[in-house]
N, C-alpha and C positions, 0 to 999 in steps of 0.2 A: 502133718498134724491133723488128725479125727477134728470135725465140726463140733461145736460144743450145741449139747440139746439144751432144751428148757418146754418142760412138758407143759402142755396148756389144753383147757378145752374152751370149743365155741360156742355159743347161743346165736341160736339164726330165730328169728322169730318173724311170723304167717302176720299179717294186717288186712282184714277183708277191708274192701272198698265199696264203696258207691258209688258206681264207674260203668259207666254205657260199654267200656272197649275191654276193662281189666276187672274182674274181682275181687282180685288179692294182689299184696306187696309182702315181696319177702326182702329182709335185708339181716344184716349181720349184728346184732345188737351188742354184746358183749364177748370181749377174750380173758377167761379165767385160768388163775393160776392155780395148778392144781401138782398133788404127788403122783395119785394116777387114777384113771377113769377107766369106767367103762368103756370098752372102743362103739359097741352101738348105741347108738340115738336114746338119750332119754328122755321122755314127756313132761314137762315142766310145769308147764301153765295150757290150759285148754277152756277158750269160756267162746261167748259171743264177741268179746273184743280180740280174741285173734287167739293166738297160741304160739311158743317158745318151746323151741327143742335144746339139749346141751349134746354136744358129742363130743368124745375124748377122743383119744389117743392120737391129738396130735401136738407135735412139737416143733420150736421155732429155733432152728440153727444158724448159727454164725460162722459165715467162713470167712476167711481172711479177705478173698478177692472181692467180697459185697463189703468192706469196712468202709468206704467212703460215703456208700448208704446207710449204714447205719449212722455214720457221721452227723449227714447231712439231718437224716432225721431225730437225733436227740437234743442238736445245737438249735431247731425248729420250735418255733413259739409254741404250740399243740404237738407233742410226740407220739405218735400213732403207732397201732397195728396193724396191717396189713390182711386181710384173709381173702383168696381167691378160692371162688365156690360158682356153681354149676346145677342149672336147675334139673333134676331128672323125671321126666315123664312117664319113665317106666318105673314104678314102685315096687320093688321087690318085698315081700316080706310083710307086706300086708297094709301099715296104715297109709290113706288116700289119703290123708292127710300132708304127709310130708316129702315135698319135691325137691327142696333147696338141701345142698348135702356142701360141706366144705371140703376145699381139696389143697392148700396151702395156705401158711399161715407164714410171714414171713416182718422184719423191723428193718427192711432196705427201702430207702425210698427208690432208689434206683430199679430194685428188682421187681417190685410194684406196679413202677411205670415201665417197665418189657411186657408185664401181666398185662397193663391195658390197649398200650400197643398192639398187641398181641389179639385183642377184641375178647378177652375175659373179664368176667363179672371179679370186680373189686370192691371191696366195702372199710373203710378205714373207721375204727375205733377208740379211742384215748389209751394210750400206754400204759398199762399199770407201773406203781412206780418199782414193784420187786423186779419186774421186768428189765427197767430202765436202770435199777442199781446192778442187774447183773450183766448189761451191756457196757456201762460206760468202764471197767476197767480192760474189756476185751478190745475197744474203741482208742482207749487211750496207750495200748499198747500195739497193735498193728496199724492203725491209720494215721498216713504220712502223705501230708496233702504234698500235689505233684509242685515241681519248683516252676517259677514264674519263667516262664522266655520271655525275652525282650523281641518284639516287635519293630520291624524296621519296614516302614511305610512305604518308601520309594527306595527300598532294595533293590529292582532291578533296574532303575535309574541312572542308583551309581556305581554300576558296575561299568570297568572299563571299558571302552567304545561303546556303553549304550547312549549317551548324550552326543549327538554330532550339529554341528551346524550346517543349515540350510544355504540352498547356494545365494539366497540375500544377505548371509553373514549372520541370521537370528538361529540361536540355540533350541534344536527340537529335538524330543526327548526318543 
């Protein structure tokens, strides 16, 4: 079964600072729902309070093996979006202005946290709810939480000759 897409573009937006060590903060502001975009960087916003880029052409797939993630985060008080992005130093293409570029955009909380495991720049979002309505029949059709095992405490206890008695006659395990 093909991953089902769902196209979206990001806003990453710049926040200068006044900051002895850091200038600027860039983080992930928004994930918009879109038909289709431009794939390069458009200029949004540009002032003294900062500036906001949108980039297109990406999309957020569901595969059946991340449905526990998805699970996990729609049944979540706040339902999020996920975007890992990567700051670049080397600016192709001309503006100095923009270093922060996205590079995955994903609705697994699980897959998320391998992104940060992983030591990548993560920025979680509020879910849009077109989003979220086109998740949850994908959620409620492949995710099948795992069955409980029973735990048994001193299993290897009682299994046979593991309890013997001590040569004072007192039972040692």
């Amino acid at each position: 079964m093909p991953a089902l897409r769902f196209p979206v573009a990001v806003v990453i937006e710049r926040i200068p600072l006044v900051n002895r060590w850091v200038s600027e903060q860039w983080r992930v502001a928004a994930v918009e729902c879109i038909d289709a975009a431009p794939t390069a960087p458009v200029k949004l916003v540009a002032d003294a309070a900062g500036s906001k880029w949108r980039f297109g052409g990406h999309a957020i797939e569901l595969h059946r093996s991340e449905s526990e993630g998805y699970f996990l985060n729609l049944t979540s008080p706040d339902p999020k979006v996920f975007v890992m992005w990567r700051m670049n130093e080397e600016v192709a293409g001309g503006d100095d202005d923009l270093k922060a570029r996205p590079q995955l955009v994903t609705v697994s909380y699980n897959e998320a946290a391998r992104l940060l495991d992983g030591g990548e720049q993560v920025d979680a979002v509020p879910l849009p709810p077109e989003i979220r309505d086109w998740m949850q029949p994908f959620v409620a059709e492949h995710y099948r939480p795992e069955p409980k095992r029973k735990s048994r405490r001193n299993e290897l206890y009682e299994r046979e000759g593991a309890v013997g008695e001590s040569s004072q006659g007192r039972k040692v395990p």
